[in-house]
Each structure stands twice: as structure tokens, then as C-alpha cells.
C-alpha positions in Angstrom: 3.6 -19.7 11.4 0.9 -17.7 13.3 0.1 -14.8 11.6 -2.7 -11.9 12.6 -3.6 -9.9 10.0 -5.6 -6.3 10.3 -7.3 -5.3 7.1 -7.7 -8.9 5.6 -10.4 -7.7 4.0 -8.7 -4.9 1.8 -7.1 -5.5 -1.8 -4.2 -7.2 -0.4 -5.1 -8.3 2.2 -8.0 -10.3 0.6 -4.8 -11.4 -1.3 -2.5 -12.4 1.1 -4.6 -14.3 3.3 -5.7 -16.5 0.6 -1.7 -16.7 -0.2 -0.8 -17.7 3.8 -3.8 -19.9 4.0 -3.1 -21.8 1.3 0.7 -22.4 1.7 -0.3 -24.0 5.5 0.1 -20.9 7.8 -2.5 -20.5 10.6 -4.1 -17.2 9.9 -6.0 -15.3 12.3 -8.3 -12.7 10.8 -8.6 -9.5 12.7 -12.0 -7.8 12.1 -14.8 -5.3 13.4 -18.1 -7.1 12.7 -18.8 -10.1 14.9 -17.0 -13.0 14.6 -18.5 -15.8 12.3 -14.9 -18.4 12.9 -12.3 -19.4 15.4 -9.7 -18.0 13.0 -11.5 -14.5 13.6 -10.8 -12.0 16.6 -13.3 -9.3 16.9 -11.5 -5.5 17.9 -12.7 -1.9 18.0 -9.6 0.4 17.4 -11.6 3.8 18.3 -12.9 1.7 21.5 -11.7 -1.1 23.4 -9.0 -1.8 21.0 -8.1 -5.9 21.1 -7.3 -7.7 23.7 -3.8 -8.2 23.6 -3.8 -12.3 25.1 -5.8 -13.0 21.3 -2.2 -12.5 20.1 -0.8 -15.0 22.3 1.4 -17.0 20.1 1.2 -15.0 17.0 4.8 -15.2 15.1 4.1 -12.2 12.8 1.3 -9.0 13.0 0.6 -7.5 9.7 -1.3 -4.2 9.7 -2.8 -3.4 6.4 -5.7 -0.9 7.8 -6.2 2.2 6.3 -9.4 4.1 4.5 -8.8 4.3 0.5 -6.3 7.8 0.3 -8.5 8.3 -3.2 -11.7 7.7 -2.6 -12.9 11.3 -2.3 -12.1 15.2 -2.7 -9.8 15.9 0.8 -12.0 17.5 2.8 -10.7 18.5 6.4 -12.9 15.7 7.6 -11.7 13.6 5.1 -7.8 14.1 6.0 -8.9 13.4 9.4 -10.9 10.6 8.5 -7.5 9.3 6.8 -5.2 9.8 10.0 -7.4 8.5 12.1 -8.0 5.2 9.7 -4.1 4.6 10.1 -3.0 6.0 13.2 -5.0 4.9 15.7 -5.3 1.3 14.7 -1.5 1.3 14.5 -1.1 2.4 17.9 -3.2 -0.1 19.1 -1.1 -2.8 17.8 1.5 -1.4 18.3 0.8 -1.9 21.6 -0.7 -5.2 21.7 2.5 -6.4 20.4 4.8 -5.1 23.0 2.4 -6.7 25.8 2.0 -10.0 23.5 5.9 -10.0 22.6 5.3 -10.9 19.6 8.6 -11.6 17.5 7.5 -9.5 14.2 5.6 -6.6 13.6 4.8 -5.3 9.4 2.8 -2.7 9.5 1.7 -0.2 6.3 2.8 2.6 5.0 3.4 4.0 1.9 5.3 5.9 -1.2 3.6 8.9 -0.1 6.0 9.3 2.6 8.5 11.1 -0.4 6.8 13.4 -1.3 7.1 15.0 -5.2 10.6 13.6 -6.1 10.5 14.9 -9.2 13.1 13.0 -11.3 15.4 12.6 -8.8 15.1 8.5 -7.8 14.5 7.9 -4.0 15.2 4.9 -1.4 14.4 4.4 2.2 17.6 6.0 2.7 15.5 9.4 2.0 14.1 11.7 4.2 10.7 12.8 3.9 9.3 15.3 1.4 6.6 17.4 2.0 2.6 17.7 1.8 -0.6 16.4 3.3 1.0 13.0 2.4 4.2 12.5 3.6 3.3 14.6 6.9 0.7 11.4 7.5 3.0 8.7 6.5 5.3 10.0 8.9 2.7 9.9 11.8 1.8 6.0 10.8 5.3 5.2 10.7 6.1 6.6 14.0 2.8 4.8 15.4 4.5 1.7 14.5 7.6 2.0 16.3 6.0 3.8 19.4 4.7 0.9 21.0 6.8 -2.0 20.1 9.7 -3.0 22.2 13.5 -3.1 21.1 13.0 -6.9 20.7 10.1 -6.6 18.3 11.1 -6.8 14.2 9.4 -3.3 12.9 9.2 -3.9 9.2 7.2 -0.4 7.6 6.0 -1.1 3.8 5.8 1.7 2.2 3.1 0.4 -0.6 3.5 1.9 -4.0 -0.5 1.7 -6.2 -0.9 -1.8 -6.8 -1.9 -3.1 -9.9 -4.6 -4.7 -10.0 -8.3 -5.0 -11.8 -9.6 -5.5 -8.1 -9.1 -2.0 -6.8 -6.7 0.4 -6.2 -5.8 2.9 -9.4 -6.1 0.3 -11.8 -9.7 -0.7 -10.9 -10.1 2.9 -11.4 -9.0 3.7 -14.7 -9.1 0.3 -16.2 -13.1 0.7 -17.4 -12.0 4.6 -18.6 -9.1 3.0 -21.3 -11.5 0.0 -22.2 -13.6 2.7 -23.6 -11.0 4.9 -25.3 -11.1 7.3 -22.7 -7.7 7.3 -21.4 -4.6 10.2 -21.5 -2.1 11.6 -19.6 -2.5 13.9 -16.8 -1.2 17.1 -16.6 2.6 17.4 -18.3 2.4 13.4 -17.8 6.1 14.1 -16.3 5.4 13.2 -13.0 6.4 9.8 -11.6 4.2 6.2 -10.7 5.5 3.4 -8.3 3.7 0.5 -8.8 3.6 -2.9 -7.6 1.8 -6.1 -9.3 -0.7 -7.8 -6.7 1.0 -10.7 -6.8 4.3 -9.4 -6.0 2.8 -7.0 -3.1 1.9 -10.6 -1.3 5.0 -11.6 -2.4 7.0 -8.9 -0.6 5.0 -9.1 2.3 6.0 -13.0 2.7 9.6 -12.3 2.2 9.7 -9.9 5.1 8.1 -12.1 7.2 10.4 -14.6 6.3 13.9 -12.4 6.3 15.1 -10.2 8.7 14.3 -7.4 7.3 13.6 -4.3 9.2 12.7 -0.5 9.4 11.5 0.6 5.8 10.9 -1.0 2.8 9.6 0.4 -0.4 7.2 -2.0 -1.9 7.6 -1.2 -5.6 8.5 -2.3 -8.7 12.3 -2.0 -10.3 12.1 1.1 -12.1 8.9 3.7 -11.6 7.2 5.3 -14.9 6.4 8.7 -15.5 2.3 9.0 -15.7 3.0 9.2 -19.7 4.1 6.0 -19.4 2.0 4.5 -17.6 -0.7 5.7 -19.9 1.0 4.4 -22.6 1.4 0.9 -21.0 -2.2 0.8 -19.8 -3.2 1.8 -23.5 -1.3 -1.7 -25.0 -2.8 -3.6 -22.1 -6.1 -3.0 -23.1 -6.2 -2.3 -26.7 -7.2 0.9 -27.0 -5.5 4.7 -27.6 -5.3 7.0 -24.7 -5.6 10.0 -26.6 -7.6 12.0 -24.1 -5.0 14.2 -21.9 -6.7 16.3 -19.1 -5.0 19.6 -17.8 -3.8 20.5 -14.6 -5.8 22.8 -14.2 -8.9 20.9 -14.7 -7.7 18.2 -12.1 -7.0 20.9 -9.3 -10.2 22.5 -10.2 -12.1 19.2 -9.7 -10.4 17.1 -7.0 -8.4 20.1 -5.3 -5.3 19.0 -3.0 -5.8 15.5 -3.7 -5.7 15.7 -7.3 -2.3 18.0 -6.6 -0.3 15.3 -4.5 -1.8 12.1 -6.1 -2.0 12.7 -9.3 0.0 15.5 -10.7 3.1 15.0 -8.6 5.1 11.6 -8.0 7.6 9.6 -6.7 10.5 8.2 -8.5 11.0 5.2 -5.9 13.7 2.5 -6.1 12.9 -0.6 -3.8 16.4 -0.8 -2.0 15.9 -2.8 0.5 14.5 -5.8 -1.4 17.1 -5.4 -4.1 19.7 -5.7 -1.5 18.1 -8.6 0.1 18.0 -10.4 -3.2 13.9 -10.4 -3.7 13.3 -11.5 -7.3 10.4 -9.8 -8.9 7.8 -12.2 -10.7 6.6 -9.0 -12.8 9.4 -6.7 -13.0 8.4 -4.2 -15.4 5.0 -2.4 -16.1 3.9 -4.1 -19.0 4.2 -7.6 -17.4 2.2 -6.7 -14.3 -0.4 -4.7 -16.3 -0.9 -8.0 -18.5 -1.5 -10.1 -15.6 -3.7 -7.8 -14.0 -5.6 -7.2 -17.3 -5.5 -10.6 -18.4 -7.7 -11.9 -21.2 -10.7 -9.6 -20.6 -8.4 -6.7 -22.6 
């Protein structure tokens, strides 16, 4: 296949280029420097956008572009930073692929789009919760379908934190627990999707090759309260995680953020891939935490 990917150059898509690359699949890069290969296309979301004849021939489009949700304290510029990271680059694609009529269109999204489930387990038969969150997911998604025609395959992946000592929330704490300075946040009640690296390439590949459409919650089998997790990330390194930090503390440093990321959850079930008989390769915590860990625990 020909396969365009935007945001090759984030955690999985560093990941899932190498994956498509190496199993024969012509891979076009989409990126905003200048072009340093044939396999490369050069676009300006905020500007020109892309040319829609680069995607001439293209089989699949995967949009994985989006600033990191974590990275700092949500300011208002921030949040707008964030939808405009994911919207507009959306749209444009969106829109490239009705022109190009390209067959298959995956585009990002994420577990945010539940908002705090509580305990109560949730599938992409759901509606929407509610927060800063949720209200964005359900601007990207509707980006996604906006442009692209009936005869387009819209899959949207709602990504749940990938595990992995790369990035993401693992890259984060990882370092922290190494040094005995991990614990629970808050009650430690609310929930964690999660997703091993591997298997988020994984997913991505089995949509491209399934017809699969609409949403699809890229997670693990079962999601794990934040006690849990902490817990799990304690055995995979080696070290207690005795450390717990109060809510209060968390809202006092990191504001809203800290609020919708880290003190409340989603209790996501993937639904669609159980029902479309995707077999896991790490189906619980532990074993994706050990292969993202690996030896250096």
C-alpha cells in the first residue's frame, strides 16, 4: 500500500513508520521543514495547507498531529494552542482526501473524548462527557468527517496514554519511580486507559487493513485505576511508590489540567477491536509496562 502519514515524527508515529517501512509499504512522510527525500511532502497547515495531487495514489491517510495535551499548565493560549494543533491540520486533510479520493482516511483522537467516567466502563457506543477535553475531541472528530466524502473510510482512534519509555506518561514518570519517588494521585480511584507502543502500531495496521470505521478506542482490555497503575509501575521498576500527592496540591500546581488528566479518568473498553477479533500482544498492564521498561528496571 500507499500510505501518507502526518505526525511521523511523534511517538507513534516515529513507530509506525518504521513498522510500514519495514513490512514493504511505500510510506510517504508528511512534514513542515523542507524536504530532505522523495518519500517526503512538505505542507503548512496554518498556510497553504498541501497540495492535494501529492496524495495522488495514496491508499490510506493517517493523521497523527497534535501538540503534547501535557506538556504545560492550560493556559488560554495553551488550550488554543491545542485546538488549533488538531483541528486545523484535520481539516486540511480532511479535505485533501475528498479532492484526492483517497479510499481510507485514520485520523486521531483520543480517550479524552469521555470525559470522567468514573467507574462506570465506556465504549464508542458512548456519548461524550464533559470538560475542556472531551469538548476538543469532539471538534477533531467532527474535523475528520467534515471534509471527507461518503465513499471515504473515516476510522477516528481515540488513543488511550501509550506506554512507552519514549514519551508520553511513561517517559514522564518513569525516571520519578526509578528513584523511589513514585505514589498515587489523589484518592488513586480514578481510571487509566493505556495502550503498549507496540500494540498502538498494531491497531493502527489492523484498521487500515479491516473495514473498520467511525470510532475506535485504542486501548488496552481492561483500564486500571491510578492506584493501580502505580502499583504496576512500582514492580516494573523495582522500587516502592510510597510517595502519594494530594489533590489539592495537583490543582494547586497544574490547575485544570491536573483536574481532567490526572485526577479524573476513563474506564474505556476497546469495543470495536474486540468485536473485530484484534488479539492484543500485551493485554494487561504489567506485560506492556515490562516491555516498555525492559532490562534497564
Amino acid at each position: 500500500m500507499r500510505i501518507a502519514v502526518a505526525g511521523s515524527s511523534g511517538l507513534i508515529g516515529t513507530a509506525l513508520v518504521d513498522s510500514l517501512t519495514g513490512a514493504g509499504h511505500q510510506v510517504l512522510r508528511l512534514v513542515r521543514r523542507p524536504t530532505t527525500s522523495e518519500n517526503e511532502v512538505h505542507w503548512e497547515p496554518e498556510s497553504f495547507g498541501i497540495d492535494p495531487a501529492a496524495l495522488a495514489g495514496v491508499d490510506v491517510v493517517v493523521n497523527l498531529c497534535g501538540r503534547g495535551i501535557g506538556d504545560r499548565r492550560w493556559s488560554g493560549h495553551v488550550k488554543q494552542q491545542l485546538r488549533d494543533s488538531r483541528i486545523i491540520p484535520t481539516q486540511v486533510l480532511a479535505e485533501a482526501v475528498r479532492i484526492a479520493k483517497v479510499p481510507t482516511f485514520i485520523s486521531s483522537s483520543a480517550t479524552g473524548y469521555y470525559g470522567d467516567t468514573g467507574a462506570s466502563e465506556v465504549t464508542e457506543a458512548d456519548a461524550a462527557g464533559a470538560g475542556f477535553l472531551a469538548d476538543l475531541t469532539l471538534d477533531w472528530e467532527a474535523a475528520a468527517l467534515s471534509g471527507a466524502p461518503s465513499a471515504t473510510r473515516v476510522a477516528l482512534i481515540r488513543t488511550a496514554p501509550v506506554m512507552s519509555r519514549s514519551g508520553g506518561i511513561l517517559g514522564k514518570l518513569r525516571p520519578l519511580f526509578k528513584l523511589g519517588l513514585g505514589g498515587r494521585l489523589g484518592s488513586g480511584r480514578q481510571y487509566l486507559p493505556w495502550i503498549s507502543l507496540p500494540d498502538a502500531v498494531r491497531v493502527l495496521e489492523f484498521v487500515m487493513d479491516h473495514p473498520v470505521s467511525g470510532p475506535v478506542n485504542m486501548c488496552g482490555p481492561v483500564s486500571v485505576t491510578n492506584a493501580e497503575f502505580t502499583r504496576a509501575l512500582g514492580r516494573a521498576v523495582h522500587r516502592p511508590a510510597p510517595w502519594p500527592i494530594p489533590a489539592t496540591v495537583l490543582s494547586k500546581t497544574a490547575g485544570e489540567m491536573a483536574d481532567e488528566m490526572l485526577l479524573q479518568g476513563q474506564n474505556v473498553v476497546p469495543g470495536v477491536l474486540n468485536e473485530s477479533g484484534f488479539v492484543f500482544r500485551h493485554p494487561t498492564l504489567d506485560s506492556a509496562l515490562a516491555h516498555a521498561v525492559g532490562k534497564e528496571a
